[in-house]
N, C-alpha and C positions, 0 to 999 in steps of 0.2 A: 670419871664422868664429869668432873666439875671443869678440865680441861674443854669438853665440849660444850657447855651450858648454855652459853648465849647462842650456839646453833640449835641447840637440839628447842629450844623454847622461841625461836623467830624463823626456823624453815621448818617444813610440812613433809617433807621426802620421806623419813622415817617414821616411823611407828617402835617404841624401845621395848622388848621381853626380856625381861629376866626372870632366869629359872632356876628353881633348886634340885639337882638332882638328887638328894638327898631325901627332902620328905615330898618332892613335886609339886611343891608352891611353885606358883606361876603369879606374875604381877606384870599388865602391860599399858605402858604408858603410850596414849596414840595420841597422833595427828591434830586429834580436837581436843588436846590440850583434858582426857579423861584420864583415869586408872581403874583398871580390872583386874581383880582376883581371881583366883582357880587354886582348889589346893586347902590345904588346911588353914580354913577363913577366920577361925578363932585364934590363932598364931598372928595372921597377917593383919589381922584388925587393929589387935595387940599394937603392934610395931608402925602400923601408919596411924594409929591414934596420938603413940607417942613423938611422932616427926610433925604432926598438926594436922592431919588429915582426917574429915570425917565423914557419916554418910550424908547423904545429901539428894537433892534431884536434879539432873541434869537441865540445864536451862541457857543457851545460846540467844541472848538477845541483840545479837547484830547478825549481820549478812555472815553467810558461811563463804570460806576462803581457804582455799591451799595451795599457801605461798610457797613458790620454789626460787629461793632469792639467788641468783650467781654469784653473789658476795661471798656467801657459804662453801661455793665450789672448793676450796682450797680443805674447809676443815669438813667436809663429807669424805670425800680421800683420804684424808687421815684419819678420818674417825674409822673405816673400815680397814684400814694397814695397821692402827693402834693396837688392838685388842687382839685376842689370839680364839676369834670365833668358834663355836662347834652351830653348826648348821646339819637343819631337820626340814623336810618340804611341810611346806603349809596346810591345812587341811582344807577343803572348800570352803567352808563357813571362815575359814580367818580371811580370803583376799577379797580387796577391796576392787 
């Protein structure tokens, strides 16, 4: 992921899930710059306590924005032929 970082943190196009199918931790990083859990939350605390992450309240104090920069075009294409995806349809409450 660190290949894609300065897209994934300055265009808007995606929303990132990663999933475990192992214990079904679900962790998704969207668009407004959030993170959401699903899944075994005392695990996942754990682990983004220790990367610097804490709880908090969401609090947006400027104009809301989502930028679809063309600059990116190059590394959104790649960023979808890099990985070796497993894709699942969405469920109503996730699209925006």
């Amino acid at each position: 992921m660190e290949r894609f970082g300065s897209f994934l943190c300055s265009d808007a196009r995606f929303d990132v899930w990663a999933h475990s199918a192992t214990d079904g931790g679900t962790v998704v990083w969207d668009r407004h710059n959030q993170l959401f859990a699903y899944g075994p939350l005392d695990k996942l605390s754990v682990e983004l306590n220790a990367l610097g992450f804490g709880e908090g309240e969401v609090s947006i104090s400027f104009p809301h924005h989502h930028h679809y920069r063309p600059e990116f075009d190059a590394d959104a294409a790649a960023l979808l032929q890099f990985f070796p995806w497993s894709y699942s349809s969405l469920l109503a409450q996730d699209e925006q």
